[in-house]
C-alpha positions in Angstrom: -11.9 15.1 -22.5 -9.5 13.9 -20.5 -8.5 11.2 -17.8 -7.1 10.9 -14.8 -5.9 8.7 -12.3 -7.4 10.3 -8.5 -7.7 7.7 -6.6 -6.3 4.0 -5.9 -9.1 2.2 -3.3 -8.6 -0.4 -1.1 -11.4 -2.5 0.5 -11.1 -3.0 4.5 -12.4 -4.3 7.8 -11.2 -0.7 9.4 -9.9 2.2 7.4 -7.8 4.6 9.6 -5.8 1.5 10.4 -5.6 0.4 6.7 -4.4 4.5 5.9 -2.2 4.5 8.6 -0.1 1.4 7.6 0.3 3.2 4.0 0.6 6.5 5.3 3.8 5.0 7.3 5.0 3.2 4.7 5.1 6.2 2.3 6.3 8.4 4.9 3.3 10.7 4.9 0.2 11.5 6.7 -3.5 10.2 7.6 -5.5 13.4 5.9 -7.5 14.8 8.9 -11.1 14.0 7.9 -10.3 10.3 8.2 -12.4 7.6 10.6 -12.6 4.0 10.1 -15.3 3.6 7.8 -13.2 6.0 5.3 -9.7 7.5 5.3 -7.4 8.9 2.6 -3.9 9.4 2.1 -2.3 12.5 0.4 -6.0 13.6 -0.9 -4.1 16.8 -1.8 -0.9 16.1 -3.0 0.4 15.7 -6.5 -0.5 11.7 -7.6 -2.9 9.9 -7.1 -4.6 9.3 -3.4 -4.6 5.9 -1.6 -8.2 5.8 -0.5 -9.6 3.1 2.3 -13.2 2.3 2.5 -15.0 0.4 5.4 -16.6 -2.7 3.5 -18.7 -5.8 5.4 -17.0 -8.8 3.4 -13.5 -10.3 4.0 -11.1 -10.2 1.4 -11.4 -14.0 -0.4 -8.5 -14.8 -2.4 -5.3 -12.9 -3.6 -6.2 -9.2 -5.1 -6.0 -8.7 -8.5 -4.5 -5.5 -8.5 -1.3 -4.2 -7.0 1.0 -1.3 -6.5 4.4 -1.6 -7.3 6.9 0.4 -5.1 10.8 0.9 -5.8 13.7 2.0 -3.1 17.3 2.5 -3.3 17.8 1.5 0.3 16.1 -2.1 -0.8 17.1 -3.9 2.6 16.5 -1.3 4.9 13.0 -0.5 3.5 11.9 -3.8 3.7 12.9 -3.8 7.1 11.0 -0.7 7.9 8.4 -2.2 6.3 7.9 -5.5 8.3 8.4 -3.4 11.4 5.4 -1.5 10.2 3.7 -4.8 10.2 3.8 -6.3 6.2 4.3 -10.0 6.1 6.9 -11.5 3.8 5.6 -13.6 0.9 8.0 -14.2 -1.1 11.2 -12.8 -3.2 12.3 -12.6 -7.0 15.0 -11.7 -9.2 13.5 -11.9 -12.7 13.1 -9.9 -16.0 15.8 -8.1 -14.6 14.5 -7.3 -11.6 15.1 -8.3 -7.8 11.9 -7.6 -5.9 10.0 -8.6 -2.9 6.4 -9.9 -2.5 4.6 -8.1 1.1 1.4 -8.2 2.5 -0.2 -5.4 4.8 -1.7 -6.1 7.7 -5.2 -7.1 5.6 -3.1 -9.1 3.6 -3.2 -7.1 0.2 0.0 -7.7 -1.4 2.4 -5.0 -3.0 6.0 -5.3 -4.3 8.8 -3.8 -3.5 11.7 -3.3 -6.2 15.0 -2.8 -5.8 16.1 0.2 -7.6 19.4 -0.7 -9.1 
């Protein structure tokens, strides 16, 4: 038996907005059965899903898991990124690594690597 990876969920206050952020920022699509109580992105493509699911509570406290993203175009992509509505936390160059710390619009954070 084997595992695999289908699905990476987030928690949210409204989902096709949540989607449509990280459908932007991946540079694909909202899949069409979406609404705001649930929503997936690339459902049917090769990888894993980003799934969004309508939940009561806030988010308290900084998530424990996050994805880790990587561009060529470092600058530029954060850039796009902001304009798509991510807040800046913060920035690092460690381990090797220059990086930047972002927060969507529900304030989940996700990094964003300089590919060197």
């Amino acid at each position: 038996m084997t595992i695999s990876l289908e699905a990476v969920t987030f928690d949210c206050a409204n989902a096709t907005e949540l989607a449509g952020f990280w459908a932007a920022l991946l540079n694909q699509q909202v899949d069409a059965d979406g609404n705001q109580y649930f929503a997936t992105v690339n459902k049917t493509g090769d990888g894993p899903a980003l799934m969004f699911i309508q939940v009561p509570e806030e988010r308290a406290g900084k998530n424990r898991l996050h994805l880790d993203l990587a561009a060529a175009d470092w600058a530029a992509e954060v850039d796009r990124i902001v304009g798509l509505g991510a807040k800046r936390v913060a920035e690092f160059d460690e381990y090797g690594v220059h990086w930047v710390t972002l927060a969507d619009p529900e304030g989940n954070v996700f990094d964003l690597a300089e590919t060197r």
